[in-house]
Phi, psi and omega in degrees: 000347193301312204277049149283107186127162175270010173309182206274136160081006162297145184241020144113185176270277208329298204279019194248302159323273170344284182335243185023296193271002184300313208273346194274325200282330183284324183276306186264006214010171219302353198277004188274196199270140180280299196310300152014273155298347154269342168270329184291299189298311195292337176280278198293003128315337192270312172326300230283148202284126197232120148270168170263340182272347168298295210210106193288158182294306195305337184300315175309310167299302171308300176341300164289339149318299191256023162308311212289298186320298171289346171287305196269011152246315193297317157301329184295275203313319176309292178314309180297292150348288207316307176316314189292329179282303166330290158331292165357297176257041198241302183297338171321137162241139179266099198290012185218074187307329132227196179280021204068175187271169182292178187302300218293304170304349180246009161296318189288306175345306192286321184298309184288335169282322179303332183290333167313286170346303181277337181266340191265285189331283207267353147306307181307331199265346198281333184281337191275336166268009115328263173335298188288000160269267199341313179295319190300299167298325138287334153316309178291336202282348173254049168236180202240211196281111158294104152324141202253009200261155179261106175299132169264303207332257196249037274166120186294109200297292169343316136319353162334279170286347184270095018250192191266136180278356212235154151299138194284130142350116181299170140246115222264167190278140206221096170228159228223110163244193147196091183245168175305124172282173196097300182314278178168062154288325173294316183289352154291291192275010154288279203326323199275323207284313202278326163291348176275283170326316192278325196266319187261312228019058152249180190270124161233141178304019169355107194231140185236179194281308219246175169271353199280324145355286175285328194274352179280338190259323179304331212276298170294351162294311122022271176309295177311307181282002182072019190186166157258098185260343192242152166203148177260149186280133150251137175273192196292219246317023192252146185281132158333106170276003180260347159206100188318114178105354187234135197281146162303287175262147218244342169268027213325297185319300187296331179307284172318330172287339181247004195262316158310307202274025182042036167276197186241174146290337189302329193265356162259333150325299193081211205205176160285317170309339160226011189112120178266192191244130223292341178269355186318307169308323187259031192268119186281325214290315206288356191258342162295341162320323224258316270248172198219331205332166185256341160233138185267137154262119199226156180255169182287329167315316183302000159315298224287003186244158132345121174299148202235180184089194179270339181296333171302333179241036168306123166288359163216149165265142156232155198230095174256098167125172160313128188310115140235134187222146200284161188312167168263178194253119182283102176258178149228164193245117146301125165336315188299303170336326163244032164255005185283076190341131163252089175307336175279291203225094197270006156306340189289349211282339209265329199255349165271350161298330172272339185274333175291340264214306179261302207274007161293315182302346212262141159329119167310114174112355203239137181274126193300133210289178175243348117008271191282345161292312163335286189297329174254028160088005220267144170220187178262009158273344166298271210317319194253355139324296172305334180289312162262010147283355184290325178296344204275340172257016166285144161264126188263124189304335207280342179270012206225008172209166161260099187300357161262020206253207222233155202302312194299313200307306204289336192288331187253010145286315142321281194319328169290312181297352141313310176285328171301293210308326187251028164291318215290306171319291196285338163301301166288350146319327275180308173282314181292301166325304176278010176298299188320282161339313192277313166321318187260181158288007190258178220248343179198156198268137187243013149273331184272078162277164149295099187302148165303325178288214181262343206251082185313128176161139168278127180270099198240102179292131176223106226281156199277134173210155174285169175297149208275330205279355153308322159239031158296037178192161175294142194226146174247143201228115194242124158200143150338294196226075189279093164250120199306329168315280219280320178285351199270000157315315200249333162239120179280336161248034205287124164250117187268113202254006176184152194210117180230151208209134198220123203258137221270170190275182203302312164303008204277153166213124187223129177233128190239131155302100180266356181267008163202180192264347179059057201272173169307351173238037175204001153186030157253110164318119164104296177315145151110183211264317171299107200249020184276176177298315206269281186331282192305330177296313178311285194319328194251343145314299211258345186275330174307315175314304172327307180306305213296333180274323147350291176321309198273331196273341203253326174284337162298265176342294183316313172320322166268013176048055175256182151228163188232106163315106160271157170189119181216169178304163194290334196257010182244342175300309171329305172272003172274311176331318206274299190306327182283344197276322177295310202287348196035062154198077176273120178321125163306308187291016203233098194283155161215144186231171164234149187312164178096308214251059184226323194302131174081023238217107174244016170293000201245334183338308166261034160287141104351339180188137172209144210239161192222114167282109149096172147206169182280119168241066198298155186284162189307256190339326193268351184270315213259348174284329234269313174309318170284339152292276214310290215271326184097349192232142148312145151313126167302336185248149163222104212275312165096197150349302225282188180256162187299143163268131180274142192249151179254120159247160197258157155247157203296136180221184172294324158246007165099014182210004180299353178184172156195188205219155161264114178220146239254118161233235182225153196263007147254121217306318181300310170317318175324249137019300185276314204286313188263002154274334160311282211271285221306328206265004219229262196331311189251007143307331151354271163319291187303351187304322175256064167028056183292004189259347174217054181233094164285175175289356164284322151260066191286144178250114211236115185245116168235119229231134195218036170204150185264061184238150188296176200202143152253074166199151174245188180219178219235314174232135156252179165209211183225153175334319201262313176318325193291328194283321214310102192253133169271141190313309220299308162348286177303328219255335166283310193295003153278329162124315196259160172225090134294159177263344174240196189285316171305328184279321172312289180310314190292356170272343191247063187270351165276000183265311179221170184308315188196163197296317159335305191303320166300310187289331160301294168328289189299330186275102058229041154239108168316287189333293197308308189302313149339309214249301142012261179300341157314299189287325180273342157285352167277287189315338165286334180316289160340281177321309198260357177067017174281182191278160187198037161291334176324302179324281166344296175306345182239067166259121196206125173065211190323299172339305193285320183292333180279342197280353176245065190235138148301112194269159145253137149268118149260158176238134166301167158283111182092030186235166202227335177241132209272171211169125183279161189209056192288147187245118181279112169290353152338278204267354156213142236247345201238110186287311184306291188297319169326307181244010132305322166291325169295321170263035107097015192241145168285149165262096189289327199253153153195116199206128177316158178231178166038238212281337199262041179235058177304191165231148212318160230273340194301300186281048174338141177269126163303155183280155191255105194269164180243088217254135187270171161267170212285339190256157201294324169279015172260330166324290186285334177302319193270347175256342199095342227210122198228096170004303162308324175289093171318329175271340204315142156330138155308158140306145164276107178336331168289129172311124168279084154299119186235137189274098160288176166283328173278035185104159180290143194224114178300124162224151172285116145312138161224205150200144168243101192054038137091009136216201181283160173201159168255108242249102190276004185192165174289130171303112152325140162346303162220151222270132163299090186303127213213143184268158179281118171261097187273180205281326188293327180292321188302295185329303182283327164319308159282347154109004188250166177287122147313307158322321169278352192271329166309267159010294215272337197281322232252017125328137191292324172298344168283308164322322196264351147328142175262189199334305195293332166309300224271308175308276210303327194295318175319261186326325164282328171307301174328308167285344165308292193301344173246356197069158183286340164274352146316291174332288194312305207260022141270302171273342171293320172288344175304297195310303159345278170329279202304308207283327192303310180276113112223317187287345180297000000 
């Protein structure tokens, strides 16, 4: 209501009003008093400073005339507002009905399942692999001589196979956990892994996203058993950890090079028969090979390869976190490829005639249909027929180089058998899809397209899977945010045997945005399909908001002697870093990470606040391609272009209605599935990074989810995109550190907010509050500045007040300026005050000089320490410690320093005693005591004039009682310093003390 009027920083009648009743029915909703609002307004119209050729009196009236009016249509849209919302959550669904069981129950849960595993799982698969060698092996020894050649001619294609001449494979248990991160899943399957080996001494596999990852699991498997049982598998390029700068293989490249051309590392070791390869004695890969440990810790890439090793005969895999494996591999087929003579096996030459037959028929751009394969005779057992004639064109790389020859030699020997082989790899892909194809129901193949150009050829995708021999054994598969759809890709037999669900701990606070989604194209610079200059200025806008709220929120936390965690995208962390490196002023305490990098990720553990920017939202079309790799199957739906359709979910609260949010999903249940392991399982592996499910009030936690997407935790508060940016300069200008007093030093700290010191000055006037607080804070530092008494002040020091006032003030003069300008500076944050803020106003400095307590007398003549001697009764004792003398059992004094907040800064006392009795210690007592005068409590007073009976009086309050100890010392001492102001104070017991050593040297 303050800008109702035309005074300087006023917004007018009609539109002020209006605002006025918008923000009152919003704030208090439609059910508050209409009268209310209307007497509050009609008092500030009568009030408020009115020019007249603007805004007339009769102009005024008719305003007030048709108040009444704009309250019930204003009031109408707020009810109406309300209904909709209310409809809303009504239509909502809530997927988390509760908050789950506590830590303490769901620890043992987790522990008796991992225990299962291990007791059920992997007995059952070492008898069932047992046998099935004994069967294998008496089969082959009575079957006779097998042809190795494949007949096409006239031969029931169907039959092929049929019937299996072999003992069928066991099928070992694929089981499934899914807990709240955070809960100890890992720290279960460590704990469970080192007792099954130390109890067997056989081997298990441990596999984790990352190496920083493996080498933290080794260190800790290790620890826990007291012995070294874990080692991690590395690959060729990973450095020797026994000689620090040397690659495990030193041939790494040509290793690839021949792994491409579908070779081995083996053909590069070589044999005897050809020869090894000259580093072979001195090999770390091959000497890690030879290594035996009872458990290998391997990252998850090393799946997509052949167990190497000792790993071949693990009795288990455990899988910790989501499967990441590199993306899949995009071949082409030329069209031209199938009139191309198969010199290895020319019976194939009759069924690629046909094949040629059908893909003449197929639409350029259309994924290839099962029709016209149909119509030419084609099944899936002809395919997989075909497929293995297709091997028959393998080249085995190991005959075509000498592993003693020299790198460049083997790389230009190898490269043409690259190129056969790897007609050969895509050939057979192209027969396996359509097997697939042919086998299943769908109407077209959805890994297998048709190019769009001129360029004849088939496009053929293959999706990233672990190694077939990997899942020859039993596997547990542990992640947070485990979706059984997307895992039963890669485990086919996947069982989910336990679902835990956890609930956040006590200290927890958690607050969300619901009115947007906060996307990657609304504050990552640069993002999104829209590249013009008006675009990248919004974006670099709301991401500068962001820094600047960071700021303020990361400065609260330091204060409270916290840290405060971000996690955001990787390209808007880029640009605060960078932006934040010009502007200088990046919070210390303030860690940032960004999504994609976060899983297994504990830097966030002991944070105080953790903020969630945004999420990874991929567009429909890279979800429903990503669902047609993965799955094998088209979207029952297919969104294209278009935007995602929205669904109303509630988020979980103590009853289930504090909000709900729209979120945006894909309406075919596989797509689904990808679209919520991106973003959804990505947010909330986030959250949990600081770990809320094991955070008591001893440890409190500040959660602010800066995205409207749902969390299964629940929360407390919500809010909207633009309260969370609101930031105030005054705000901004303690979480920098600096207070100038005047307008240009106000500006040169927030200079990236405004242009020039008018703008700042426009601003406060016309937020009164701000202005208020403002002129508060500069009259305590002038107040400073001039050494005048400034108790008034004092008393309503809260907040902001309090925090400048204990700042180190300065007078500086620019250089070739003639007039000088105060600064309090927080030495927290900068430790060389003088330089800080030179730099910050970008001017050399002729003046920079302490004002007030830090205006001694020079460091030669040092002020003796000052002791504070209490009296001998026993309730001013018990009143300022807690704690009652008399009493024999009584607690010590407390060993910590009291801290007392001056004007120049906190000023440290000791509990001591002197000849038995307390006293408070401005400096630690020496060893053996200096005679130094004694100041008792009873000398201050009267020296200042105040009653001992009242300072007694005053500590004997009950609010003072229920204080604890450390409470009740400062409040003692600040009434004192109240009562005369603290530089009174200061600059009083320093001349006592003065006084008292003079007759003592007398």
């Amino acid at each position: 209501m303050a800008a109702i009027g035309d005074h300087e920083g006023g917004a007018g009648c009609h539109g002020a009003l209006k605002h006025c009743v918008a923000v009152y029915w919003r704030r208090h909703g439609s059910s508050a008093s209409a009268d209310k609002l209307k007497r509050l307004l009609i008092e500030r119209v009568d009030a408020a400073e009115w020019d007249a050729s603007v805004h007339p009196p009769a102009y005024r009236q008719l305003e007030l005339d048709r108040i009444g009016s704009l309250i019930d249509s204003v009031r109408g849209q707020q009810r109406a507002s309300e209904q909709a919302e209310e409809e809303r959550r009504a239509r909502a669904s809530c997927p988390w009905p509760d908050p789950g069981m506590t830590l303490a129950k769901a620890e043992p849960a987790l522990q008796a399942t991992v225990a299962r595993f291990f007791d059920e799982a992997v007995p059952e698969a070492l008898a069932q692999r047992e046998a099935y060698a004994d069967a294998l092996e008496e089969h082959r020894a009575g079957r006779g001589k097998v042809s190795a050649e494949v007949e096409f001619d006239e031969i029931d294609s169907d039959g092929i196979f049929s019937p299996h001449i072999e003992p069928e494979p066991p099928e070992f248990a694929q089981w499934g956990v899914r807990i709240t991160p955070g809960a100890g899943k890992t720290h279960a399957a460590r704990e469970r892994i080192v007792r099954y080996v130390k109890a067997t001494g056989r081997t298990i596999v441990y596999a984790v996203p990352t190496h920083a990852k493996a080498e933290e699991e080794e260190t800790k498997i290790n620890s826990f058993a007291g012995e070294t049982l874990a080692a991690i598998w590395r690959g060729i390029d990973r450095e020797d950890p026994t000689r620090p700068g040397v690659k495990l293989c030193r041939r790494g490249e040509l290793v690839k090079a021949v792994v491409k051309s579908s070779g081995s590392i083996n053909d590069v070791c070589g044999s005897p028969t050809r020869g090894f390869c000259p580093f072979r004695n001195d090999c770390g890969y091959r000497q890690q090979a030879d290594r035996t440990p009872r458990v290998w810790v391997i990252t998850h890439a090393a799946l997509a390869t052949k167990p190497q090793g000792a790993m071949k005969d693990a009795d288990a895999l455990i899988v910790d976190e989501a499967l990441t494996l590199s993306g899949g591999r995009e071949d082409h087929l030329p069209l031209s490829d199938f009139v191309a003579p198969r010199k290895e096996h020319a019976r194939l030459d009759g069924w690629l005639r046909r094949a040629r037959a059908a893909v003449e028929r197929l639409e350029p751009g259309s994924y290839v249909p099962r029709g016209p394969f149909e119509a030419e005779g084609f099944s899936e057992a002809a395919c997989m027929a075909l497929l293995a004639g297709e091997a028959y064109g393998y080249t085995r790389v190991a005959k075509v180089f000498d592993p003693r020859a020299e790198d460049e030699i083997i790389q230009a020997a190898v490269e043409p058998v690259t190129v056969l082989n790897g007609q050969v790899r895509v050939r057979q892909a192209f027969w396996k899809n359509l097997s697939e194809l042919l086998a299943g129901d769908e109407a077209t193949s959805a890994r297998m397209k048709m190019s769009a150009g001129d360029d004849q050829a088939i496009s053929i995708t293959t999706p990233a899977r672990p190694h077939p021999e990997w899942l020859e054994r039993p596997i547990l598969h542990l992640d947070a945010t485990l979706n059984e759809a997307v895992v039963s890709n890669w485990l086919p037999r996947f069982e989910l045997i336990a679902d835990i669900r956890v609930e956040r701990g006590g200290g927890v606070s958690v607050h969300q945005i619901v009115d947007q989604a906060v996307s990657y194209g609304r504050v990552v610079p640069g993002a999104g399909g829209d590249r013009s200059p008006q675009k990248r200025s919004a974006q670099e806008t709301y991401a500068q908001r962001i820094m600047r709220a960071i700021e303020v929120k990361a400065a609260d936390d330091r204060r409270a002697g916290g840290k405060t965690g971000v996690i955001a995208p990787k390209a808007l962390e880029d640009y605060m870093e960078q932006t934040w490196q010009g502007w200088d002023t990046r919070p210390l305490n303030l860690i940032i990470n960004h999504y994609g990098n976060i899983r297994g990720m504990n830097n966030l553990e002991d944070c105080r606040r953790e903020i969630l920017i945004s999420r990874t939202e991929p567009q429909a079309g890279e979800v429903e391609r990503a669902a047609r790799v993965e799955f094998g199957r088209h979207p029952t739906v297919s969104i294209g272009a278009g935007f995602y359709p929205d669904r109303v979910v509630a988020l979980r609260s103590l009853g289930n209605a504090i909000a709900s949010v729209e979120q945006p999903y894909h309406p075919d249940r596989r797509a689904d599935a990808i679209l919520e392991q991106i973003r959804d399982a990505e947010v909330t592996q986030a959250v949990h990074r600081a770990r809320p499910v094991r955070r008591g009030r001893d440890r409190p936690l500040v959660i602010e989810i800066v995205t409207g997407i749902p969390v299964d935790i629940t929360v407390d508060s919500v809010g909207t995109f633009e309260e969370w940016l609101e930031t105030s300069p005054g705000r901004l200008l303690l979480a920098r550190g600096f207070w100038p007093t005047s307008w240009e030093g106000k500006q040169a700290a927030l200079a990236d907010l405004y242009p020039t010191p008018t703008a700042v000055r426009r601003w406060f006037e016309k937020n009164p509050t701000e202005m208020d607080m403002r002129e508060a804070v500069d009259g305590v530092l002038a107040a400073k500045g001039a050494l005048r008494p400034y108790r008034d002040i004092l008393i309503r020091l809260e907040g902001t007040l309090q925090q400048v006032g204990l700042w180190s003030l300065y007078r500086y003069r620019v250089a070739g300026s003639r007039r000088s300008h105060l600064v309090a500076v927080d030495q927290a944050l900068h430790a060389d005050c003088a330089k800080a803020w030179a730099c910050r106003l970008g001017k050399a400095l002729d003046l920079f000089e302490p004002v007030g307590e830090a205006a001694r007398p020079p460091a030669a003549e040092p002020d003796p320490p000052l002791v504070l001697r209490l009296a001998t009764a026993p309730s001013i004792v018990s009143d300022i410690f807690g704690t009652d003398r008399r009493d024999p059992a009584a607690a010590p004094f407390p060993a910590a320093p009291l801290h007392v907040r001056t004007a120049a800064g906190d000023v440290r006392f000791w509990p001591a005693e002197d000849e038995g009795r307390p006293i408070l210690a401005r400096t630690l007592p020496p060893p053996k005591p200096i005679a130094e005068p004694i100041l008792t409590v009873g000398i201050i007073c009267d020296h200042l004039g105040i009653s001992r009976f009242a300072l007694k009086n005053h500590m004997g309050k009950s609010r003072f009682r229920k204080l604890p100890g450390a409470e009740r010392e400062r409040a003692a001492i600040r009434w004192m310093t109240l009562k005369v102001g603290r530089e009174q104070f200061i600059t009083a017991v320093r001349a006592l003390a003065e006084q008292m050593r003079q007759v003592g040297r007398a």
